[in-house]
RODO-2510 file (C-alpha; in nm, 4 decimals, decimal comma):
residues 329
     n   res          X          Y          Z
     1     x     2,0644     3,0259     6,6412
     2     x     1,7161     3,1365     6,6697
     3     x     1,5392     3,0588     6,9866
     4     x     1,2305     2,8620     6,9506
     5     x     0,9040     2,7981     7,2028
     6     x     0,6354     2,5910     7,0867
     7     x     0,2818     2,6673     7,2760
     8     x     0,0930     2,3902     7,2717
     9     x     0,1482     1,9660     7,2263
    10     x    -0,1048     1,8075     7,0396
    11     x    -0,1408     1,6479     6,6925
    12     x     0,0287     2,0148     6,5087
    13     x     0,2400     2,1353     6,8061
    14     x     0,4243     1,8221     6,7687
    15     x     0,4672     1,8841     6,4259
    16     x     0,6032     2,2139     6,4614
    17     x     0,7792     2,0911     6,7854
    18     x     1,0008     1,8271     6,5840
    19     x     1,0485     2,0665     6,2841
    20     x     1,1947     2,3500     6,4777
    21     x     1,4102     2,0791     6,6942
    22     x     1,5854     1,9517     6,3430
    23     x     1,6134     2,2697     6,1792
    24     x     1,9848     2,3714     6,1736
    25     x     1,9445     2,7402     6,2199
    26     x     1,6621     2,6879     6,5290
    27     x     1,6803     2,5340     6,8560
    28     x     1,3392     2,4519     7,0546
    29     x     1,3953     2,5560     7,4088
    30     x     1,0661     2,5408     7,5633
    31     x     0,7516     2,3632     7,5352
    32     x     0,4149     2,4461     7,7064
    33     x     0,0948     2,2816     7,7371
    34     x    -0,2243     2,2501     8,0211
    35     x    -0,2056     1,8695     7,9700
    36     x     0,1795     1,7897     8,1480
    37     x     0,2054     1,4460     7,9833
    38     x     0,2259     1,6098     7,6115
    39     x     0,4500     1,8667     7,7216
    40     x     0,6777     1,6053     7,8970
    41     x     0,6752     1,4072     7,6013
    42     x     0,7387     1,6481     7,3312
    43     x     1,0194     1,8121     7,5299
    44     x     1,1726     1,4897     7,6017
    45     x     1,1514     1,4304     7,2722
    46     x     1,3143     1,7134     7,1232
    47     x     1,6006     1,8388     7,4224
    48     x     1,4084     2,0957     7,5234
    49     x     1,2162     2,1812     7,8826
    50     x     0,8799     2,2329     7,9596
    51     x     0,7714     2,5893     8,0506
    52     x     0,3928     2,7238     8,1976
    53     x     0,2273     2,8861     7,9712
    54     x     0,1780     3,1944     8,1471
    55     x     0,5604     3,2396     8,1403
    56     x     0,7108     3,1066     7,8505
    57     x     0,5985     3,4165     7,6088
    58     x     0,7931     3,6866     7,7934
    59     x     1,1328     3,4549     7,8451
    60     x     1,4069     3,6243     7,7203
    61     x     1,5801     3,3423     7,6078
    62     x     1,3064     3,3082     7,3382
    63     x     1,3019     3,4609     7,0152
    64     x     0,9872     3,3198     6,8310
    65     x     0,6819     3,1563     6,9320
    66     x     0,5369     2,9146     6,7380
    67     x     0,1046     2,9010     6,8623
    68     x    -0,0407     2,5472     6,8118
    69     x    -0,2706     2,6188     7,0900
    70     x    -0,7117     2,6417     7,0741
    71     x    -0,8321     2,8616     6,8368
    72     x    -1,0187     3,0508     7,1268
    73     x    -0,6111     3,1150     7,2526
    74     x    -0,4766     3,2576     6,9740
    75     x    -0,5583     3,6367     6,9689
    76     x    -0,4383     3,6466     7,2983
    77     x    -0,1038     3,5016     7,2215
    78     x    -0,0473     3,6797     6,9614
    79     x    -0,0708     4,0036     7,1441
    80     x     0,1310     3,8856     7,4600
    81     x     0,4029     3,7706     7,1772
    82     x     0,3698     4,0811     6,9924
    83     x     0,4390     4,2829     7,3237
    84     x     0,7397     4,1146     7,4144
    85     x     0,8511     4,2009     7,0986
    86     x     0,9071     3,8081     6,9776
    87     x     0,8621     3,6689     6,6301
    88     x     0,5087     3,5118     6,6232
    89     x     0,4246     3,2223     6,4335
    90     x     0,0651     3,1119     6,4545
    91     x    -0,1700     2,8703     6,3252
    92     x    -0,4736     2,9392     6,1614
    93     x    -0,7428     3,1244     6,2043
    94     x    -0,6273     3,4292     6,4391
    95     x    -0,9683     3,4225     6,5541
    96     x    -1,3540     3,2841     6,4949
    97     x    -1,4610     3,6591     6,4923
    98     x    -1,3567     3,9215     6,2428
    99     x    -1,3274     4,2140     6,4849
   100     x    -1,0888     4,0304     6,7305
   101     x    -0,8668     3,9608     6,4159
   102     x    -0,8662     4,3646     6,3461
   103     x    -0,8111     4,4237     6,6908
   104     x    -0,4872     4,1806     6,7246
   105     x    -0,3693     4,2911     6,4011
   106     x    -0,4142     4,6853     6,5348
   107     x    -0,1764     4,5433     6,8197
   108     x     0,0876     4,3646     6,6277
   109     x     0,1006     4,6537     6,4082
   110     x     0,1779     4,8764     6,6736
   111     x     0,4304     4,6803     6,8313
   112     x     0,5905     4,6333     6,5207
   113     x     0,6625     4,2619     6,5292
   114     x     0,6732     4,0177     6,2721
   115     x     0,3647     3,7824     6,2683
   116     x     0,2836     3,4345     6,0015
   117     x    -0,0379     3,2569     5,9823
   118     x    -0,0091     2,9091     5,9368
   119     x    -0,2075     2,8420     5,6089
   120     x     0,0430     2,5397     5,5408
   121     x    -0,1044     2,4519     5,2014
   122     x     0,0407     2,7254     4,9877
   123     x     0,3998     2,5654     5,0828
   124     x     0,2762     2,2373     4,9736
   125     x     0,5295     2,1433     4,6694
   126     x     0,2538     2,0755     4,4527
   127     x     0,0538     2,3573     4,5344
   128     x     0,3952     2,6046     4,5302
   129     x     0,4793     2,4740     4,2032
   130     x     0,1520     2,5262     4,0352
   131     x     0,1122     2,8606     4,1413
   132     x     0,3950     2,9691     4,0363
   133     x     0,3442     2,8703     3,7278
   134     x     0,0434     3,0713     3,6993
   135     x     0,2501     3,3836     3,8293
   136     x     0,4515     3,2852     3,5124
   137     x     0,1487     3,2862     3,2691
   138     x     0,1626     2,9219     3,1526
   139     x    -0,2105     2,9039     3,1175
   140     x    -0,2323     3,2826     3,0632
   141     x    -0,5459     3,4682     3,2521
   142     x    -0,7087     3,2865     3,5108
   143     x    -1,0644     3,2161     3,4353
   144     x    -1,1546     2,9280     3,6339
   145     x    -1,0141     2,7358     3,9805
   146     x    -1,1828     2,4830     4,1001
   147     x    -1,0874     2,3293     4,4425
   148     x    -1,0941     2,0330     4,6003
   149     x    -1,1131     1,9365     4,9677
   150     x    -1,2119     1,6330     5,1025
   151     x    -1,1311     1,4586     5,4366
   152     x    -1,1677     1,0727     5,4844
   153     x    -1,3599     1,0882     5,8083
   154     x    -1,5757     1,3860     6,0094
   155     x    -1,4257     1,5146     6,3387
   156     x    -1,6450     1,4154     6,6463
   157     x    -1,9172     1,6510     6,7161
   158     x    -1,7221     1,7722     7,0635
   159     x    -1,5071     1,9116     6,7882
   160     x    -1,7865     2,1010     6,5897
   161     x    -1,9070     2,2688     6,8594
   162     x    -1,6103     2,4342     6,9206
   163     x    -1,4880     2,5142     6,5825
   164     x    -1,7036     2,8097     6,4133
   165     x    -1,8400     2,5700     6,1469
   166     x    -1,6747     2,3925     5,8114
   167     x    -1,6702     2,7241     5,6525
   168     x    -1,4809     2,8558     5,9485
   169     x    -1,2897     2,5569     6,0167
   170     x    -1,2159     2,3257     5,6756
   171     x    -1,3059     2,5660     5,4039
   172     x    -1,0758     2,8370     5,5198
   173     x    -0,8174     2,6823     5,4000
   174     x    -0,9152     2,6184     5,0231
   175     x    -1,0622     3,0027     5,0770
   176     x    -0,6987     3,1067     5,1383
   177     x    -0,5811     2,8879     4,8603
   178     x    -0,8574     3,0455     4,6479
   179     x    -0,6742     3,4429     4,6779
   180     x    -0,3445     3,2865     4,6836
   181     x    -0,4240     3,1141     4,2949
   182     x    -0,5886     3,4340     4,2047
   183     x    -0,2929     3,6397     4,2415
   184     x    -0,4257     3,9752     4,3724
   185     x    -0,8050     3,9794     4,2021
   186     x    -0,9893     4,0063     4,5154
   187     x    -1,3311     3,7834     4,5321
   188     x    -1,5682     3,9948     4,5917
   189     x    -1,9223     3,7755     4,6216
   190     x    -1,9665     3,4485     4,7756
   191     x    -2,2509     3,1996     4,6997
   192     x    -2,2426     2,9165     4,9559
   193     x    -2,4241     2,6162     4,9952
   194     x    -2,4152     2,3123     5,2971
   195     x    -2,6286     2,0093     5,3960
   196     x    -2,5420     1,7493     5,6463
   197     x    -2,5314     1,3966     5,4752
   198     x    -2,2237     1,2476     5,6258
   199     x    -2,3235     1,2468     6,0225
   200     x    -2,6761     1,3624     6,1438
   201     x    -2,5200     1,4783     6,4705
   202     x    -2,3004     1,7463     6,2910
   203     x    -2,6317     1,8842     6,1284
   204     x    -2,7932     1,8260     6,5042
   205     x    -2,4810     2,0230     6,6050
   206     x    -2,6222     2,3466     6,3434
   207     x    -2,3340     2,2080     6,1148
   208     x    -2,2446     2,1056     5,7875
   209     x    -2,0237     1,8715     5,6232
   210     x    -2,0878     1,8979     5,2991
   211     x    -2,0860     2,1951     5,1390
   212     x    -2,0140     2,3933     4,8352
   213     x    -1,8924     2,7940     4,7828
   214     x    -1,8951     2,9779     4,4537
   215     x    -1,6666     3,2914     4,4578
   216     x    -1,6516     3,5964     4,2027
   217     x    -1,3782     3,8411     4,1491
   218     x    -1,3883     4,1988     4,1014
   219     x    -1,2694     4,0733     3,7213
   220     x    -1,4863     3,8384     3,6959
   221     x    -1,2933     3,5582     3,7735
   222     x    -1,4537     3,2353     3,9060
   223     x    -1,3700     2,9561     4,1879
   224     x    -1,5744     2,6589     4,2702
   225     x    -1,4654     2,5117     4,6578
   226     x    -1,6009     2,1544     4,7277
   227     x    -1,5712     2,0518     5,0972
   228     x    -1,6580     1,6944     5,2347
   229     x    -1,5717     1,5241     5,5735
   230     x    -1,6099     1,1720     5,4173
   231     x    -1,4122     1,0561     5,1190
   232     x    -1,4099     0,6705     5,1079
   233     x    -1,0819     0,6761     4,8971
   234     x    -0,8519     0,8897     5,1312
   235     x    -0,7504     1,2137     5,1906
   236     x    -0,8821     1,4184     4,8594
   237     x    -0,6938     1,7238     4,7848
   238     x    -0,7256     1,8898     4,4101
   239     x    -0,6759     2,2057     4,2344
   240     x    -0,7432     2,2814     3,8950
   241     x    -0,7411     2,6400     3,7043
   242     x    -0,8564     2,6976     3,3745
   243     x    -0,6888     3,0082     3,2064
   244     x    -0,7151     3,1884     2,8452
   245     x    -0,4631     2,9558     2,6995
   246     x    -0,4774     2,6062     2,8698
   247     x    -0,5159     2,4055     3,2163
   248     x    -0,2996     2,3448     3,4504
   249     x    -0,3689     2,1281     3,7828
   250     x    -0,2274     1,9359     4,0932
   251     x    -0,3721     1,6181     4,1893
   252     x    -0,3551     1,3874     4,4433
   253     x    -0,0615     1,2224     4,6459
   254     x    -0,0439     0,8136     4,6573
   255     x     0,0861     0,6323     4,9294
   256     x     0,3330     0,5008     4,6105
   257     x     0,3155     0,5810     4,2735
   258     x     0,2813     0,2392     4,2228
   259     x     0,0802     0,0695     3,9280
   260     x    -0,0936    -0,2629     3,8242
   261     x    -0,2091    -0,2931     3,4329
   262     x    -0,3376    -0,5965     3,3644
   263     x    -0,6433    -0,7440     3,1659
   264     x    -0,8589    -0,6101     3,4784
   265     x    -0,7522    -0,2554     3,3908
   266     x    -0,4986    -0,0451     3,5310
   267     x    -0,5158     0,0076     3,9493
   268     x    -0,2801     0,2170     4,1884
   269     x    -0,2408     0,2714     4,5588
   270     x    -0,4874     0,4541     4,7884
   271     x    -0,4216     0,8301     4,8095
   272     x    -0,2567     0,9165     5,1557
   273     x    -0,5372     0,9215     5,4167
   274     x    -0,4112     1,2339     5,6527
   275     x    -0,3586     1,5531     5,6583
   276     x    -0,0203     1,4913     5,8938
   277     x     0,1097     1,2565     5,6200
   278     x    -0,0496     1,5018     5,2974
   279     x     0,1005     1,8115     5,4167
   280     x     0,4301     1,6672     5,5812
   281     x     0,6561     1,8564     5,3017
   282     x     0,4457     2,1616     5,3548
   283     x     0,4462     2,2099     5,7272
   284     x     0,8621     2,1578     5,6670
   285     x     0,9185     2,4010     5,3756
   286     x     0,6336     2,6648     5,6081
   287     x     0,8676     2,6927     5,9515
   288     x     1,1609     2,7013     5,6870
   289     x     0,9992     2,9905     5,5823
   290     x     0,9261     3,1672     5,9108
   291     x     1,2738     3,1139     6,0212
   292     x     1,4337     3,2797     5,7002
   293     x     1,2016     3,5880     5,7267
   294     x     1,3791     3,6060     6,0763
   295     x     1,6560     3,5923     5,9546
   296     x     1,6611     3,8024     5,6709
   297     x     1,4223     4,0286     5,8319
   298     x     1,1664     4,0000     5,5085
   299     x     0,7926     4,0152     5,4861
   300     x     0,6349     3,6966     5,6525
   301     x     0,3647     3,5544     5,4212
   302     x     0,1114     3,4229     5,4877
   303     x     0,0551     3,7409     5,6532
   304     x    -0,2206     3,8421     5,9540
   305     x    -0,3812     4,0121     5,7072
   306     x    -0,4440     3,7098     5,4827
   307     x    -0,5505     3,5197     5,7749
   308     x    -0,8090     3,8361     5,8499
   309     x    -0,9071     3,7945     5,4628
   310     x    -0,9612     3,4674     5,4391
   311     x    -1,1863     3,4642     5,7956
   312     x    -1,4125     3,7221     5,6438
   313     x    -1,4886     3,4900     5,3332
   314     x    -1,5550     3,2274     5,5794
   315     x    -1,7811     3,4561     5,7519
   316     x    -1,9186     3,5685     5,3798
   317     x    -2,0083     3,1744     5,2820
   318     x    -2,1859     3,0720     5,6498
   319     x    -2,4151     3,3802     5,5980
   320     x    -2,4685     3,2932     5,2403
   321     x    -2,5339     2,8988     5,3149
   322     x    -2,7643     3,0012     5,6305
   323     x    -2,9741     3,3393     5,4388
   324     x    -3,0144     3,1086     5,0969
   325     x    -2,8566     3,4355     4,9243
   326     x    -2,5080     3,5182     4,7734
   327     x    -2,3200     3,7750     5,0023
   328     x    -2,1167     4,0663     4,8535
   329     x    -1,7886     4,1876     5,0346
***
């Protein structure tokens, strides 16, 4: 039985919280969080007992840590972790700068612990299933992937001011998705573009939140990323690639599947409108994962370097957005 702490109770350490509680080869022991009442809750919750966070890394009857904590946290964590020689799941990004990924990395390395970044999309079913499919040359060569990304509402501007930008903060995850579709072809120029139509105050902010980033591969290969925080319609995720001998893509998930034909024309329900409810599969089938590497002692993917990867094309498309200019890695 592997021996779980979750660090952190909001909206994703909940999720993570509950998942490791139900899994039959985990148990959560400990939960920590600043704000008492979600601690209190999630442990009570899930059986387990709330720790402090200054302790709860170095207990040894804790095997893995699971980091739902600020982004400004993470680094840190994932160095105490690394040190006390536990299992280390963490959520995305390691870091908003670059060099403090390296560093941590150079430390987790050294200590010689395993580490997963939490880029939950690539264990969405749709997503998995699609990929792997390319990896089995359905549609042949990749040519073309085109990526959708679209939330229903922007985050309050308290938010953006803490969270390195869309690019940074949204986009990273369809930049992951991006190298995970392309199967090893590296991009290796970014062309970005942003304005701020949806809420002046996230432009105030020195935002954007809508935005679009053209990648290039070392073989030439193409994506197209398009980012908005409104989307009238719901939660708006897509994927499409193009290859040398067909299409293949994922679309979106209804609340039912649903449909009306009549003489009006032919209606369904709304897509789902949350990320929570969107990825609920994906966050499930991503701590299955973590908990089998532990077990079996295999390579954890997503690894710290994808996370380190993906924060440098982040990095890549705010330059290229702010300078007007495409940006070559």
């Amino acid at each position: 039985m592997i021996r779980i702490a979750v660090l952190g109770a909001g909206r994703i350490g909940r999720i993570h919280g509950r998942n490791a509680a139900n899994h039959p080869d985990a148990r959560l022991v400990a939960v920590a969080d600043p704000h008492a009442p979600s601690a209190q809750e999630l442990a009570a919750a899930t059986g387990a007992e709330v720790a402090s966070l200054e302790t709860i890394v170095e207990r040894s009857d804790v095997d893995a840590i699971l980091i739902c904590t600020p982004t400004t946290t993470h680094a840190d964590l994932i160095e105490r972790g690394a040190r006390a020689g536990k299992a280390v799941f963490c959520e995305k990004p390691v870091d908003l700068s670059s060099p403090r990924i390296e560093t941590c990395l150079g430390v987790v390395e050294k200590a010689g612990t395993p580490l997963m970044i939490g880029f939950n999309r690539r264990f969405d079913p749709n997503f998995a299933s699609l990929r792997k499919r390319l990896a089995d040359g359905e549609v042949g060569e990749v040519e073309l992937v085109t990526i959708l990304s679209r939330d229903p509402n922007p985050p309050p501007v308290s938010y953006v001011l803490t969270s390195g930008g869309l690019f940074r903060d949204m986009m990273i995850h369809d930049l992951d998705m991006a190298r995970f579709l392309l199967l090893g072809d590296e991009p290796v120029e970014v062309h970005a573009v942003g304005s701020s139509l949806v809420d002046p105050a996230i432009g105030q902010a020195g935002d954007v939140d809508t935005a679009a980033v053209l990648l290039k591969t070392a073989k030439g290969r193409i994506v197209q990323i398009s980012n908005s925080r409104r989307a009238t319609y719901g939660y708006d995720q897509r994927i499409e690639v193009h290859g040398s001998k067909g299409m293949i893509r994922a679309g979106n998930v209804h609340r039912t599947t649903v449909e009306v034909a009549n003489g009006s024309g032919v209606t369904a329900d709304p897509v789902q409108d949350f990320f929570l409810q969107r990825y609920a599969d994906a966050y499930k089938a991503e701590f299955d994962a973590f908990i089998e590497g532990i077990k079996t002692t295999r390579k954890f993917e997503p690894t710290g370097q994808d996370g380190l990867k993906a924060q440098r094309l982040a990095d890549a498309a705010t330059e290229s957005a702010q300078t007007g200019k495409p940006v070559k890695l």
